[in-house]
FIMI-878442 format. One record per residue (C-alpha): y, x, z; residue in one letter. Coordinates in pm, whole numbers, plus 32768, in hexadecimal, padded with zeros to 4 digits. Layout:
// FIMI-878442
YXZa ...
END
This chain:
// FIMI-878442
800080008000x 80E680FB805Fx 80B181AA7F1Dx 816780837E2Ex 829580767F70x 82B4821F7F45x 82ED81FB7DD6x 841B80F77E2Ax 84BA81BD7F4Dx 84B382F67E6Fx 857A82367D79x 865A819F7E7Ax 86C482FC7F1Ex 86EF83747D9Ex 881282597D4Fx 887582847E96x 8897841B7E0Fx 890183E67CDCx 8A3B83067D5Ax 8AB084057E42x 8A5E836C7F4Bx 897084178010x 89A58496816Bx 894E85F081ABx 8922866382FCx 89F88796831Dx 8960885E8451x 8A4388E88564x 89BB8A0D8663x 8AD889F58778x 8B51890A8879x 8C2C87F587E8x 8D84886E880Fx 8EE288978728x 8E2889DF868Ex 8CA689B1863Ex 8BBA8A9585A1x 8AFD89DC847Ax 89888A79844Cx 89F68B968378x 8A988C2A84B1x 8C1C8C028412x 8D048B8484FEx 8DDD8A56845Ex 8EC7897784E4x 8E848815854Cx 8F4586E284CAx 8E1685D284A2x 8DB5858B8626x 8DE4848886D4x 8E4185808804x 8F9F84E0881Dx 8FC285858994x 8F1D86D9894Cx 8E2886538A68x 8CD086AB89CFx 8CBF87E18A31x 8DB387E28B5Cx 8D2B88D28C6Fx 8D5487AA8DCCx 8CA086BF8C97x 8B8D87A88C76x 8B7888098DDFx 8B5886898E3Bx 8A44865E8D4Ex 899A87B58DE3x 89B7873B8F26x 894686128F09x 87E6864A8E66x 87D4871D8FB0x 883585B79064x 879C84C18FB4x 8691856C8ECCx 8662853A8D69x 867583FB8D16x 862882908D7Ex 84D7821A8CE1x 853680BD8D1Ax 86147F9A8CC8x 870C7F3B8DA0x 86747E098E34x 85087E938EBEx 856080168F37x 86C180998E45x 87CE80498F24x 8859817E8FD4x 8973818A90D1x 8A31825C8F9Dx 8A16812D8E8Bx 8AC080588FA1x 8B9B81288FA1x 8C1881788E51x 8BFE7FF08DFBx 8CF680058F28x 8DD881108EB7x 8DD980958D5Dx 8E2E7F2E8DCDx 8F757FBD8E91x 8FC880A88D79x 8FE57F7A8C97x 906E7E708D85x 8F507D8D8D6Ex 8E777CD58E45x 8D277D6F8DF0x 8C8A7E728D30x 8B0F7E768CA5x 8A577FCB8C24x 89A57FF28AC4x 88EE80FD8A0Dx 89EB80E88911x 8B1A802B8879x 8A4E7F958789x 89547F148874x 8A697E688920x 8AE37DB08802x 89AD7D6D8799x 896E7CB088EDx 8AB17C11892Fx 8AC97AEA881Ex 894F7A83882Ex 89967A398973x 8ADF79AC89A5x 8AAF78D58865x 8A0177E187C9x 89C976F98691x 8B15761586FFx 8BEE77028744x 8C98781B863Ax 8D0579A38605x 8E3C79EA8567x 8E0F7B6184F8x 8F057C7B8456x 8E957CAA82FEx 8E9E7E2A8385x 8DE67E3084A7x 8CE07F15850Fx 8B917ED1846Dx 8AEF7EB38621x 8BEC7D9B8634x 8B677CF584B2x 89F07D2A851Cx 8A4B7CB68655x 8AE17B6F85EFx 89BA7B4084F8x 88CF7B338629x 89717A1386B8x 896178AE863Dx 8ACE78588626x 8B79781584F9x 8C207945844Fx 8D9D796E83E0x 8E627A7B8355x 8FB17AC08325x 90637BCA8270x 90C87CFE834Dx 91E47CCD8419x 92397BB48370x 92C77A97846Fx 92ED79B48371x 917079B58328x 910979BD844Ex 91B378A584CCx 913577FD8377x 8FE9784D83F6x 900D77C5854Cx 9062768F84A6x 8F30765983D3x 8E8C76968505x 8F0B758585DBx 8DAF74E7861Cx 8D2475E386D9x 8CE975BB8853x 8D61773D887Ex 8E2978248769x 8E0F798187B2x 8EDF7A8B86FAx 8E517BCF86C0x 8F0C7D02864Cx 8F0E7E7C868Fx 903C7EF88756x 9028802C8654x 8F85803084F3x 8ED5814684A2x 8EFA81968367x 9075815D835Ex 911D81B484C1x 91D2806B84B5x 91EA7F9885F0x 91B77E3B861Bx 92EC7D5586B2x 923D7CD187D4x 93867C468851x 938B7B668705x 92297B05873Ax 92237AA3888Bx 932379DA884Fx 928379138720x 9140792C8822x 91FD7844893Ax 929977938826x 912C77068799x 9079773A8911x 8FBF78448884x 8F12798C8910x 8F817B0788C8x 8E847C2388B5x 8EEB7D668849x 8E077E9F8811x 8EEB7FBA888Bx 8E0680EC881Cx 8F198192876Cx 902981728882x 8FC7817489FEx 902382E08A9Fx 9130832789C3x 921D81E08914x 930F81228A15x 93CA81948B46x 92B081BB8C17x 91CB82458AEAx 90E680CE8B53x 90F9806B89D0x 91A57F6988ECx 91A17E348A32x 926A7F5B8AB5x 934A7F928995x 93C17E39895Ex 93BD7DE38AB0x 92C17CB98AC0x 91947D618B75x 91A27BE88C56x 91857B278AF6x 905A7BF68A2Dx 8EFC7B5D8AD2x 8E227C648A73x 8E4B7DC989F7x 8D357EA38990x 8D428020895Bx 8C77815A8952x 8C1382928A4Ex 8BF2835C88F2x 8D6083A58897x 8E7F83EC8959x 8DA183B68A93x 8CE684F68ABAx 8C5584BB8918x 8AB7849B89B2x 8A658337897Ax 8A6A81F68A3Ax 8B3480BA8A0Ax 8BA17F808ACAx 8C347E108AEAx 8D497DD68BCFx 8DF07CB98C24x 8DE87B728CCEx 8CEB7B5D8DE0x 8C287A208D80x 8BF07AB58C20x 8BA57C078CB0x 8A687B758DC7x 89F17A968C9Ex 89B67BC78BBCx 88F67C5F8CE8x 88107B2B8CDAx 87C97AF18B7Ex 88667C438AA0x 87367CA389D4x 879C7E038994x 881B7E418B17x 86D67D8B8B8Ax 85CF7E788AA6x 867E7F958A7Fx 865B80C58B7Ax 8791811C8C67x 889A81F28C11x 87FC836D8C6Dx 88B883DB8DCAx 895985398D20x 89F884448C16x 8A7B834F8D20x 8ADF844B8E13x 8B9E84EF8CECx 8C4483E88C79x 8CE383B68E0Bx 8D7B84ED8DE6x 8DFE84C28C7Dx 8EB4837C8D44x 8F4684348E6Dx 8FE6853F8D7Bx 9065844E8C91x 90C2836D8DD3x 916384948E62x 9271850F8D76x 92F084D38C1Dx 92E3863C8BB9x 91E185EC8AB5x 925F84AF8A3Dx 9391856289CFx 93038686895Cx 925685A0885Bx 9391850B882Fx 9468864487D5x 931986C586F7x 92F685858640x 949A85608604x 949686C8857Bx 936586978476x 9403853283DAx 956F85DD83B7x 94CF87258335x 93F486928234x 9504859481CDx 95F2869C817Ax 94DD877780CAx 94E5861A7FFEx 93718591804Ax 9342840D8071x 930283E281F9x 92C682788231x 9400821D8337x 93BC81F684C6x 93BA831585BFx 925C82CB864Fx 918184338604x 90D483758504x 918183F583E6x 90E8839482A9x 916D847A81A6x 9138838A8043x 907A842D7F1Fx 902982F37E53x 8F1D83907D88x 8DB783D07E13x 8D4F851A7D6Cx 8EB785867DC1x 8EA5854C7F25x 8D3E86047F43x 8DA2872B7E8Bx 8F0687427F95x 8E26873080BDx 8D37883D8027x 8E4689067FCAx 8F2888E28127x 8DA5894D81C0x 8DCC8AA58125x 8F068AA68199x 8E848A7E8306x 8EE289468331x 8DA388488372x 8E4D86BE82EFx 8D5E85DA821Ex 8DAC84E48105x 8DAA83898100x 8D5782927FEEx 8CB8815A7F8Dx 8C1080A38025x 8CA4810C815Ax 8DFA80CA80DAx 8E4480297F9Dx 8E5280887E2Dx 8F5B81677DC9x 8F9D81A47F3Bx 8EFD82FA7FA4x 8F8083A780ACx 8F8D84D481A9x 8F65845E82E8x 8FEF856783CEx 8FF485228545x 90CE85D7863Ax 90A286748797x 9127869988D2x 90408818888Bx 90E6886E8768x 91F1897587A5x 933F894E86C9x 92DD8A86860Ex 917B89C885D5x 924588B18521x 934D89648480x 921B8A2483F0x 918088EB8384x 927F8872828Bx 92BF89BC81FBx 911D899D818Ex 916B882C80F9x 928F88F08048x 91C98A237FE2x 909A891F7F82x 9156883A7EA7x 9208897F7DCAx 90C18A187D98x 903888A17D38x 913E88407C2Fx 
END
């Protein structure tokens, strides 16, 4: 049988080949950090993590990690329910739940896993999702788990969304899903506009913050943060695996009924192992630094400001914002591929985007800043995209 299904995954992986598309693994031989070794032993600059706080490889990160496999051993060997629960967990769920003003927090082995639990349990066949047309593809596979009926409306757009909320004036509940940050673009979502539409139509907010808690608003707790509504947004989700120590992890915070009925009935927090003690333990201290100054916040600040004006006046296409996303536009596939290869000699380690991750005729650079990168790290940067694109014309 699996001699016929061979013959049509070896033609699959050659279209996906022959359309450029393919995903090679490049292999790195250091710690995560600003500067990386990549398996030939070069040293090249990194612009492509999602390291926003140069916290991966902090040394009190690592040394909470260290310390605690000495505390609380390996790992967990058990969900959360029977034998998972250590005092740690409780802990983080309650440091993350202060961090981000909420009433409770609940502990997943990943972002995705969280929005892939959260609408299959919160929804069901009378109620309805109103969804970004750019949102994360956790929070699309999520909402395809649940029951409710789906919506989209165009990015950012208030006007469709508030279209949307009327077509869906049947449901029981309406719940509005967006990311606080997309990905792909660095553009962030005006939660101030959507709450209000949300109270206007009684609906819910969720938000997947991934790209934003440690580092955007005042107090570096994400986009609630930003636009001042962290009372108004119901449920935010996020990741352990960026700006939050970069291991892995995720969560669901919010209101505390929604919170103790994902305990109950959550499928992925109720069969998957707990978080592993080093990563939970980790991700404490990565709160109590961020918690504890704003040194890094505007370090990432002053790094991200200086690439956007720098690469603006070299005359590259940066897509506007001043979040360290900073998509620099190619348009053409092969284009963008051969920049990134090219910039990779240069030292500097960025990767290409194009479609199907973003649309036709829309391939990009997406470089990320960090609060690691030193200001000679980014001036050095753009003079590689300058160097690359002379030696590409």
């Amino acid at each position: 049988m699996f001699g016929r299904m061979r013959d049509d995954l070896t033609t699959t992986i050659g279209e996906i080949r022959d359309a450029g598309l393919y995903k090679a693994e490049r292999v790195i031989s250091s710690p995560q950090n600003a500067a990386i070794s990549v398996a030939s032993g070069k040293e090249v600059l990194n612009f492509c993590a999602n390291n926003y706080l140069g916290l991966a490889d902090h040394p009190e990160v690592v040394a909470a990690a260290r310390d605690a496999l000495d505390r609380w051993g390996f790992g967990m060997a058990s969900v959360r329910f029977i034998c998972g629960t250590q005092e740690i967990h409780k802990d983080l769920e309650g440091a993350l739940s202060n961090f981000l003003g909420t009433d409770d927090t609940i502990l997943y082995s990943s972002c995705f896993d969280a929005n892939g639990g959260l609408f299959e349990t919160l929804l069901g066949a009378e109620d309805a999702v109103i969804s970004d047309e750019l949102n994360h593809a956790s929070i699309i596979d999520g909402i395809r788990l649940s029951k409710a009926k789906r919506y989209r409306y165009k990015n950012r757009d208030m006007g469709d969304l508030e279209a949307q909320l009327k077509d869906a004036a049947d449901a029981r509940y309406r719940l509005i899903a967006t990311d606080g940050v997309f990905s792909m673009d660095g553009y962030v979502a005006p939660l101030d506009e959507i709450c209000d539409l949300a109270e206007r139509y009684d609906a819910l907010v969720m938000v997947d913050d991934s790209h934003a808690v440690g580092f955007v608003g005042a107090d570096g707790a994400g986009t609630p943060s930003l636009f001042g509504v962290k009372d108004r947004v119901d449920v935010v989700t996020g990741t352990l695996g960026k700006a939050l120590g970069g291991a892995s992890g995720g969560y669901v915070s919010g209101r505390a009924e929604i919170v103790e009925l994902l305990r109950q009935r959550s499928r992925p927090y109720l069969f998957s192992n707990s978080l592993a003690p080093s990563v939970t333990a980790a991700s404490l201290k990565a709160l109590e630094l961020i918690g504890g100054s704003s040194d890094l916040r505007d370090k990432l600040a002053a790094n991200t400001a200086l690439f956007r004006s720098k690469m603006t006046a070299a005359g590259f296409d940066v897509l506007p914002g001043d979040h360290p996303i900073s998509p620099v536009m190619i348009g053409n596939a092969a284009e963008a591929g051969r920049l990134a290869d090219k910039l990779l000699e240069l030292g500097i380690y960025v990767i290409g985007f194009s479609y199907p991750v973003v649309p036709h005729g829309k391939a990009r650079i997406r470089t990320q800043l960090s609060a690691a990168h030193s200001t000679e790290d980014v001036e050095n940067a753009v003079a590689a995209f300058v160097e690359a694109r002379a030696a590409l014309a």
